[in-house]
BAVO-601282 format. One record per residue (C-alpha): x, z, y. Coordinates in steps of 0.02 Angstrom, whole numbers, plus 50000, padded with zeros to 5 digits. Each point is the difference from the previous one (the first is absolute). Layout:
# BAVO-601282
XZY
...
This chain:
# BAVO-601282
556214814051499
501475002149892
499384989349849
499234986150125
501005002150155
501745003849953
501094993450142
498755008450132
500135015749884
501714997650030
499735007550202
498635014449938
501755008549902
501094998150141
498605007950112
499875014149871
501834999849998
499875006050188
498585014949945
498474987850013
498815005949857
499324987749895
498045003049942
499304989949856
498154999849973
499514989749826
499044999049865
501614999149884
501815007450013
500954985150061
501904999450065
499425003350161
499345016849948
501385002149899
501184999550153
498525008250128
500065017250059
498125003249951
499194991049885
498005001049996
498784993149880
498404990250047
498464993249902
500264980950038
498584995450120
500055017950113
501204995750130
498615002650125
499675018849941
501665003049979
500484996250199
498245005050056
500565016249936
501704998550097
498964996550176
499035014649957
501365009849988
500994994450139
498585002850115
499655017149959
501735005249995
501035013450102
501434986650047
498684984650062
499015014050116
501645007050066
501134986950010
499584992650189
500744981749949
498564995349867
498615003750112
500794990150140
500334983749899
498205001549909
499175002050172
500944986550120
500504986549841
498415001049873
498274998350019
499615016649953
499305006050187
498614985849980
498345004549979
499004990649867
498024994049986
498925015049983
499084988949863
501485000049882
500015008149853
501215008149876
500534997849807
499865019050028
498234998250069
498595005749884
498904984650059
501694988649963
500445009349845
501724990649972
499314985050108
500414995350180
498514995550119
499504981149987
500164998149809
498894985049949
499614984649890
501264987949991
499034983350051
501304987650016
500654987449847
500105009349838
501564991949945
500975012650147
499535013449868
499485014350122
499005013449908
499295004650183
500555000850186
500295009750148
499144996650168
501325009950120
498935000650155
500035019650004
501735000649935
500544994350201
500735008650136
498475009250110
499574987450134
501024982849958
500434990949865
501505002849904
500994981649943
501504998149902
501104984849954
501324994549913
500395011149826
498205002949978
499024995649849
500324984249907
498004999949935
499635004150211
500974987350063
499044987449884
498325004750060
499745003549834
498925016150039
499565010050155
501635010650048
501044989150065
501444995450118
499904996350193
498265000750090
498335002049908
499174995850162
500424983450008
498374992850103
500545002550158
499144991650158
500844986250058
501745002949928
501504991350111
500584984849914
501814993650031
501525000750004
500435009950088
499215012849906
500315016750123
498235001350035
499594997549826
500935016549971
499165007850142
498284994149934
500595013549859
500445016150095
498865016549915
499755013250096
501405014849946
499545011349868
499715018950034
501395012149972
500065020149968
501915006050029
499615015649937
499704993549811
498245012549989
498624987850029
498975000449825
500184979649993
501704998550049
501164988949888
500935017549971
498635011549947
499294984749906
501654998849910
500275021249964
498334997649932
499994985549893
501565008249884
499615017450036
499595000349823
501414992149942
500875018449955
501375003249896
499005003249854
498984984150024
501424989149993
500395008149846
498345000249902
500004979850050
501794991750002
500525014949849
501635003650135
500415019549982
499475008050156
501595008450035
500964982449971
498644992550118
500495013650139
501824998149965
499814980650064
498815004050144
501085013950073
501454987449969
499314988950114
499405011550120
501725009550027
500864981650005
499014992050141
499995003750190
501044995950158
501385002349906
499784994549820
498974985249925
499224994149820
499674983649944
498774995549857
500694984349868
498404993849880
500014984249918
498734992449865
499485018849948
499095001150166
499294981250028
499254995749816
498255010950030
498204998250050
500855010450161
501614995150015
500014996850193
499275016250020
501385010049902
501154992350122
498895003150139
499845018649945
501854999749995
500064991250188
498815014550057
501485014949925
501214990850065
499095000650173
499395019150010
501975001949960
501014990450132
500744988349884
499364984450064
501094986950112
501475013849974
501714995849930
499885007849823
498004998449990
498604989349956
499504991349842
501064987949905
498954988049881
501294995049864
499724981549950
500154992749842
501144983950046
501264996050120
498734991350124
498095006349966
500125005550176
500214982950063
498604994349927
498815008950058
500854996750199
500024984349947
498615000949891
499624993749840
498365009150004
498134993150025
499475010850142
501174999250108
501254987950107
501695000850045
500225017650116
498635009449922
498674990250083
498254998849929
499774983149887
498494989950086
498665002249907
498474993249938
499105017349949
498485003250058
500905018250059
500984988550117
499704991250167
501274986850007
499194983350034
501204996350112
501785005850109
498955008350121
498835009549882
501615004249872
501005005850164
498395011750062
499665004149808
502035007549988
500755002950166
500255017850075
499875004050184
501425012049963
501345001749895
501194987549990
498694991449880
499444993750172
501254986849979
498964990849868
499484984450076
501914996250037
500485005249812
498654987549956
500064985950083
501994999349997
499625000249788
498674986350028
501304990250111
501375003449833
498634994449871
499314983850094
501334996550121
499764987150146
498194997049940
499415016350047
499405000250154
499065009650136
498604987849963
500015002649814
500135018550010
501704997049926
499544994549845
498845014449960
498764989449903
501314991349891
500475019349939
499425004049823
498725015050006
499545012649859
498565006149926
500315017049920
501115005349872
501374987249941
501185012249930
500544999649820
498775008149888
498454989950092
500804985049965
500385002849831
498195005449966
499384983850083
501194990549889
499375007549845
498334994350051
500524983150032
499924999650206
502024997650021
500694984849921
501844999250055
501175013650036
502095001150057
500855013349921
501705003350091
500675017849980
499085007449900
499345002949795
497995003849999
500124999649827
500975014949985
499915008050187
498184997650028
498885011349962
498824999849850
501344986949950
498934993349866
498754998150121
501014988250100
500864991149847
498284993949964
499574994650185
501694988949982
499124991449876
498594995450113
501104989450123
500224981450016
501695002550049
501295014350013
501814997350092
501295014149962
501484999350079
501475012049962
501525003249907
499505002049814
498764993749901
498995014750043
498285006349887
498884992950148
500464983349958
499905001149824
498275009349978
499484984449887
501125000949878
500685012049825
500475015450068
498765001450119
498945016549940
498444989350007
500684985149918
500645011449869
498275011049958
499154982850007
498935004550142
500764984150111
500564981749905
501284991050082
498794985949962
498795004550087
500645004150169
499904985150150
501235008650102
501454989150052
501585011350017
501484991050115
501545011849983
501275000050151
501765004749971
500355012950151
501495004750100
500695017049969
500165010150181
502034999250030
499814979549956
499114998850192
500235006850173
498625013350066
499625014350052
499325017449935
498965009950117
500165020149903
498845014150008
500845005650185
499494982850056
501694995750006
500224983549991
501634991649919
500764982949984
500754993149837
500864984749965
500074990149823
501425003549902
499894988649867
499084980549978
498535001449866
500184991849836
499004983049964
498264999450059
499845017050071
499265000650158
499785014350136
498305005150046
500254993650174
500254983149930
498385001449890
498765006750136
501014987150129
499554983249869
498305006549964
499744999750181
500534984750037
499214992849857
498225005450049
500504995350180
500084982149928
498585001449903
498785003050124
500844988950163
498814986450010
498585013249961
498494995850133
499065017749955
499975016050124
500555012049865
501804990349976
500425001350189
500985017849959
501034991649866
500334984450111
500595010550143
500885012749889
501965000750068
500844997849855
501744994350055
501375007849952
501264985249930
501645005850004
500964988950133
501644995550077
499915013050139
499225014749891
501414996249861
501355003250140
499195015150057
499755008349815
501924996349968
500595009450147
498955014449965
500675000449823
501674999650101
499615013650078
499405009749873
501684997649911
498784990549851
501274991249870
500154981249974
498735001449843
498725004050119
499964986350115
498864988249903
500574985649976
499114999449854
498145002050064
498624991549921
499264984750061
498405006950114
500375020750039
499535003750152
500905009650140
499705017449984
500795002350187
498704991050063
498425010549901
501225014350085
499644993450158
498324996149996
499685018849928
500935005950156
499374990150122
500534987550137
499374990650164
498754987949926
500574985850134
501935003349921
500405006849820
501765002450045
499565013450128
499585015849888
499085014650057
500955014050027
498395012049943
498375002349967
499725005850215
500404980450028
498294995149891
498544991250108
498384996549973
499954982950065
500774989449888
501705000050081
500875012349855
499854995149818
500405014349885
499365002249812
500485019649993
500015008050143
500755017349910
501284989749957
500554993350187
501575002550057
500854998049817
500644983350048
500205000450181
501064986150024
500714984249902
501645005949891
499505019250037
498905007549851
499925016350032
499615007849820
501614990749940
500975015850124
501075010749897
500535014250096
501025012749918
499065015949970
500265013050139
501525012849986
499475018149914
499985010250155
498464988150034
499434998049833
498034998249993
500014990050166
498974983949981
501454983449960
499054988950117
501474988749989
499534998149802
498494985849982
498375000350107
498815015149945
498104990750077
499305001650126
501324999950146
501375006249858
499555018050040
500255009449834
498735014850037
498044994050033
499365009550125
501575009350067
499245005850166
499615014249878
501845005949993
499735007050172
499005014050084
498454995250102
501215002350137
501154988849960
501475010249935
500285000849806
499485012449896
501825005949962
501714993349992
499824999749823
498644989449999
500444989050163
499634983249974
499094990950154
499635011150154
499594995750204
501484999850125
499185001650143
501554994550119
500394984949926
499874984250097
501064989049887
499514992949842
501505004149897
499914983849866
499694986750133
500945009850144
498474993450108
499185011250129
497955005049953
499124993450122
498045001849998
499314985349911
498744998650125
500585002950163
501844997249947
500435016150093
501495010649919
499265013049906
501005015749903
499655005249817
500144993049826
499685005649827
501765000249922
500865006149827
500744994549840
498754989349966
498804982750091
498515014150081
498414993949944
499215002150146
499874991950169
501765001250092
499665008150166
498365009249963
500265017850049
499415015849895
498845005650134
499054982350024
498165000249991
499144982749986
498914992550138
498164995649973
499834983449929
501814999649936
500254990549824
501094997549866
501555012750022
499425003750163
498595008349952
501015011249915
500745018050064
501955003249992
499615010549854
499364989149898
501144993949866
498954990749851
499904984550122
499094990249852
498825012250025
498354997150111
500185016250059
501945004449984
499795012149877
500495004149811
498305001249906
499585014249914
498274993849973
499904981949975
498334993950122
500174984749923
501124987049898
499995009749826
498214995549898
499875014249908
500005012950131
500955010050150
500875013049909
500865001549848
498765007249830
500435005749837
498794987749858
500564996849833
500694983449942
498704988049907
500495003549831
500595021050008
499915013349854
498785010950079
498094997450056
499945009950152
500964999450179
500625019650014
499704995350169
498524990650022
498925001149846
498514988850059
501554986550056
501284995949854
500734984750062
500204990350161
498134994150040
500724983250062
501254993249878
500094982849908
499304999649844
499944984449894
498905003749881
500094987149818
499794998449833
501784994650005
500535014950135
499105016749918
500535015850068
500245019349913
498695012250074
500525013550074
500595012749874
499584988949870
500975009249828
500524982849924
501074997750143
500695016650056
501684998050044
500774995350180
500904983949991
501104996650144
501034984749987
502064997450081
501504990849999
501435000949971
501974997550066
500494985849874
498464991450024
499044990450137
498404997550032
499234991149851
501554997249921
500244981950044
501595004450109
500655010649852
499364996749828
500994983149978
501825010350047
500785005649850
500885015550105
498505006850054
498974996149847
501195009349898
499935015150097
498035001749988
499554987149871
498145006749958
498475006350061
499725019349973
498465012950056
500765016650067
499175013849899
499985020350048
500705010949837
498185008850003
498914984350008
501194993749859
499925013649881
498365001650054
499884980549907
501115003049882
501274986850073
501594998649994
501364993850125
500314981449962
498184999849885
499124985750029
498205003150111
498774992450078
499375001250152
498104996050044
498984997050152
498124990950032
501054982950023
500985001749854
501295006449888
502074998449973
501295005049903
501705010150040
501385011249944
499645020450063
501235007850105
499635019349981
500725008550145
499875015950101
500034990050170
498144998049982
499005017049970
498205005949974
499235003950171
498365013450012
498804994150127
498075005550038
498744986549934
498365008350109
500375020249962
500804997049818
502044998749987
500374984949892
501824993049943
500354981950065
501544990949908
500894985150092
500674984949923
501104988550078
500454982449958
501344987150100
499084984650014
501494987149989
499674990749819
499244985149926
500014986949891
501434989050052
501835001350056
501285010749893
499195016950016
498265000049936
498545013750002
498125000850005
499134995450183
499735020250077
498724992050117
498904996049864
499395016550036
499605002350163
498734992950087
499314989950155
499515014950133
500385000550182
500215008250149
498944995950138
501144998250133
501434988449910
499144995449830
501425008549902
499785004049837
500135017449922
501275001149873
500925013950032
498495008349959
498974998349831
499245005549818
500574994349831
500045005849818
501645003749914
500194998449793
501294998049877
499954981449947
């Protein structure tokens, strides 16, 4: 976090300033450990052991069995009372042997990659069906295989049609799933849990991640002593926890700690993902992703895992009877109203039909395996550099060559749109001839992010307005202006088009001309803002659009008048008369000339330091800055502890204090006392007491008790064990990553990896075998702090290039003498896909680590290599991801290279 995160690092030492203690877990001694209180070493790839071990611990520990707090949030706030399908059965099972019940084939299009599937019938709650929505996964929502979001049931008999859609939602309701209070039923989540890591021990942990046993205590106790009514602990992970064949599930094992301990929807608790760029957050709300739509709502789809023919089937395919996922057909048909406008229609089914649908997996390494074959012939590269950021780089180098035509837009003459030419590592070893590649490259001059107004949505969801400081030089133009003209272009192109297909693009609304009105309204907010002169442009280029108005139609208005903004997301409907494109996003514009993430409250004073600044931009959804806050309270009602107060029930008050308003039932209109109050927006319905038990028949919210605070949640709860959503199974398991130094899973010997990964297997995509001696070093690949990304934001500034100006492979003192290298010696560094070049860095940050390969100890040396160089700009190295290689995880498709083999050599 230090190297890639400094400002945020920034708050971690003034927290440890005030006695917080700072635990590092790593592969390599960074300057986060070098500033941590404990520092622990890990085998890269054995996150999952290493906190399996911590549950384990936690559960069977003096302080968890004594302590009355633990057992009373795990009990009221998790699913841990619910009893699960006798049928299920265990990685820990001797039948399963490392393998969940319902492993199978994978039947569906080979290109998805799965090496098999899970059917999750007896993975569900005894006597219902368990659903999920919303941040399930990507390869689910798809229909891409079996496990997937919303209702697998979707053939219901004579499903309502609308709007409205309330007995739609009805047409849902599941019968509620059995409980045991008592946590002793054999198939409750709980025992199911204790079970599942009871083997995860202290020396476990160490035999597999190579983590000293007493350092592995040290952070478990740690934890353990820091968490309860009065203390909380909060996980940070970044790319070190996403890049594996079970990525998701390291942060789900890390979801289910942070549960058994209290920590989540507490002030001081839960899990903070650490992204990469200023807005990566925003584009997944507002997503630039192939499975989903704006709000984390399932893409239509195609799939044959799918039922979405039509609105009615998609609504009764992803709608929950309870949760506030119940809301679905209004967050739909208010985005279909945003897409099509006045054309859709009750009639039409709002456009549905015109929507594009899927057909599997369209993420990134698919497509650049179909465009090595030939089956993609264009492709618009805007943000990023596949030719040094993809994976198996050389791989996709090639498939660039395959295209008809190839846009990049961005601000250097980056390597992806210069593949073709000298320099190019292909063009160079003669494997590629400028002459003979067809692809036409058009190069865009871009915008840089200060030359255009915005906004950045950061890893709190907190949303923030910028505006341009500075005109852009000569032809640059912003992104908004390039997506805006292509739209309007193709808008053109297919007007007097006679053929169903085109009616989506003919209907698009795509009008967002800057006019008379709009201009006056952006000037006075830049008044406001106290923006100088320079950014008031006067000098915009001919044909960029409003962004104001894409900032209304993400926060939605009253379709019959735009000027009438909704105030939030409560105001949707689900008859046409609300058009809103986001609706996690309502409520940040709430009015014309009041854009709420341009607030800039002054932080609060220190005697309240570590309130929530609601006053400082708009934190989605609602601006509440804790998800799932209702958790900051007792089941009662009353927080946990003053020092831990954050939202809590008043049970006398009969004024709302921000609108001054009396509650009044909102459906008698009788005055009613009551409210959920604190520091922060409750996320949780207003008046609904502790003690309120749900009628029969009740949906949405409703069907939900007052002590039920994971409202995105079918069944209120925090989720231990994941029914559904997650492909590759309900509870976190230790497997080893696709390419590891060892042949056998201490764990699971018959079961080395995850049975249902992605797996591309090639000529041009060959893989190490597991402990495979040619390749018997871990490679883990980083970044670093004067470099971004691929380097195309850093490479071409002489400051930065001068302060790391060229690639380098970390290098432990033993594996080094060991090689007989030398710091600064020239090696190379070899994998299946290839081989490259770079200076050694011999340091003591990275050391040997002893781990069990079956019942024999073997020494596993890491390597670690920043991936930020290639062949153009001022700062030049080799291409790091010509080593790794096209592997996924089968929830999100990521790749795994945080994770893999090589060969190390003097050159």
């Amino acid at each position: 976090m230090a190297e890639c995160h400094p400002v945020a690092f920034r708050w971690i030492m003034q927290a440890k300033l005030k006695g917080a203690k700072l635990i590092h877990v790593d592969p390599r001694f960074t300057r986060t450990s070098a500033l941590a209180n404990t520092y622990a070493p890990i085998r890269a790839g054995t996150d999952i052991a290493f906190l399996g071990g911590i549950i384990n611990y936690v559960i069977n520990s003096k302080r968890w069995n004594e302590e009355p707090f633990f057992k009373e949030y795990v009990v009221n706030y998790t699913n841990a009372a619910t009893i699960i399908e006798e049928s299920f059965k265990d990685t820990e099972d001797d039948e399963a042997a490392g393998r969940f019940s319902g492993l199978a084939q994978y039947t569906g299009d080979p290109l998805n990659g799965f090496v098999g599937q899970y059917d999750n019938k007896t993975w569900q709650y005894k006597g219902t069906q368990a659903t999920d929505q919303g941040r399930t996964g990507s390869t689910g929502q798809s229909g891409e295989q079996g496990v997937q979001s919303g209702n697998e049931d979707t053939n219901l008999p004579e499903v309502p049609k609308g709007p409205p859609y309330d007995e739609l939602v009805k047409s849902l309701l599941k019968p509620p799933a059995q409980l045991d209070t008592t946590l002793k039923d054999p198939n409750c989540v709980f025992q199911l849990v204790k079970t599942h890591f009871s083997r995860y021990t202290p020396e476990m942990v160490q035999e597999i991640t190579g983590c000293p046993k007493e350092k592995f205590i040290e952070v478990a106790e740690t934890l353990l002593q820091n968490s309860g009514p009065d203390k909380t602990s909060s996980f940070a992970y970044a790319l070190g926890w996403t890049q594996h064949t079970y990525g998701p599930q390291m942060i789900s094992c890390c979801a289910l700690l942070q549960l058994l301990l209290g920590n989540m929807g507490r002030p001081g608790g839960g899990i903070l993902a650490l992204r990469g760029h200023a807005t990566i957050q925003g584009s997944t709300d507002i997503p630039t992703l192939y499975h989903s739509i704006h709000g984390y709502m399932p893409h239509p789809s195609a799939a044959k895992g799918k039922k979405h023919d039509s609105l009615n089937d998609y609504l009764t395919a992803e709608t929950l009877a309870k949760s506030y996922w119940s809301n679905m057909p209004k967050f739909m048909v208010s985005y279909l109203k945003s897409m099509y406008g006045e054309a859709a229609t009750k009639e039409n089914d709002f456009g549905y039909d015109w929507h594009p649908k899927i057909t599997g997996d369209h993420s990134h390494m698919p497509m650049f395996l179909q465009m090595m074959d030939g089956k993609v012939e264009g492709m618009f590269c805007m943000g990023q550099n596949p030719a040094v950021g993809g994976q198996n780089a050389r791989l996709q180098r090639k498939a660039l060559s395959k295209l008809k035509w190839l846009v990049v837009k961005d601000n250097f003459e980056i390597e992806t749109a210069v593949f073709w030419k000298k320099g190019s590592p292909e063009v160079e070893a003669g494997e590629l001839r400028p002459e003979d590649i067809q692809t036409e490259v058009f190069f865009f001059p871009s915008n840089q992010v200060a030359e255009m107004d915005g906004s950045y949505t950061n890893t709190q969801r907190l949303a923030q307005w910028h505006n341009k400081a500075a005109e852009a030089p000569g032809d640059c133009r912003s992104d908004m202006w390039f997506t805006y003209q292509l739209g309007k272009r193709l808008k053109a192109l297919y007007a007097n088009s006679t053929a169903p297909r085109d009616e989506g693009i003919k209907n698009l609304v795509w009008d967002y001309e800057i006019d008379d009105e709009t201009a006056k309204l952006r000037d006075a907010e830049l008044q406001i803002t106290g923006a100088d002169d320079a950014a008031k442009h006067e000098e915009e280029p001919e044909g960029e659009p409003d962004i104001r108005k894409i900032v209304r139609e993400i926060n939605g208005y009253q379709s019959a008048d735009k000027t009438k903004h909704l105030a939030n997301f409560a105001e949707l409907k689900d008859d046409g008369s609300t058009t809103c494109a986001s609706w996690i996003y309502s409520g940040i514009y709430p009015a014309p000339g009041k854009l709420i993430m341009n607030n800039r409250d002054a932080d609060p004073a220190l005697s309240d330091a570590g309130k929530p600044t609601l006053g400082w931009g708009f934190a989605w959804p609602a601006n509440r800055r804790i998800l799932y806050n209702r958790a900051s309270a007792r089941p009662d009602g009353t927080p946990w502890s003053e020092q831990k107060k954050l939202v809590y029930f008043d049970p006398n008050l009969t004024v709302d204090p921000v609108t001054k308003l009396p509650y009044t039932d909102l459906k008698t209109g009788e005055p009613i006392k009551g409210a959920w109050v604190g520091d922060d927006v409750p996320d949780f319905v207003k008046n609904k007491k502790p003690d309120y038990q749900p009628p029969e028949g009740a949906t949405g919210l409703d069907a939900h008790p007052g002590t039920a605070p994971f409202i995105m949640k079918f069944d209120g709860k925090g989720w231990l064990f994941a029914p559904t959503g997650l492909v590759d199974g309900p509870l976190p398991t230790h497997y080893e990553p696709v390419e590891t130094p060892i042949k056998q899973n201490r764990l699971y010997p018959q079961q080395l990896h995850s049975p249902v990964y992605k797996r591309w297997e090639r000529d041009d995509n060959q893989y190490a075998a597991p402990g495979d001696p040619q390749y018997p070093h871990v490679m883990t690949t980083y970044r670093l702090t004067e470099h971004h990304l691929s380097g195309v934001m850093s490479r071409w500034l002489p400051w930065l290039a001068e302060l790391q100006p060229e690639l380098f492979v970390e290098i432990g003192e033993e594996l080094a003498n060991d090689l007989g290298i030398g710091n600064t010696d020239m090696v190379r560094v070899s994998t299946p896909r290839g081989s490259i070049e770079a200076k050694a860095l011999v340091t003591r940050r990275i050391r040997p680590l002893t781990i069990k390969d079956g019942d024999t100890d073997k020494t596993v040396h890491h390597v670690g290599m920043p991936w930020h160089w290639g062949w153009q700009g001022l700062a030049r190295g080799s291409v790091v991801n010509d080593l790794s290689s096209l592997v996924g995880d089968p929830n999100v498709a990521i790749h795994e290279a945080k994770a893999f083999v090589c060969n190390v050599e003097k050159a």
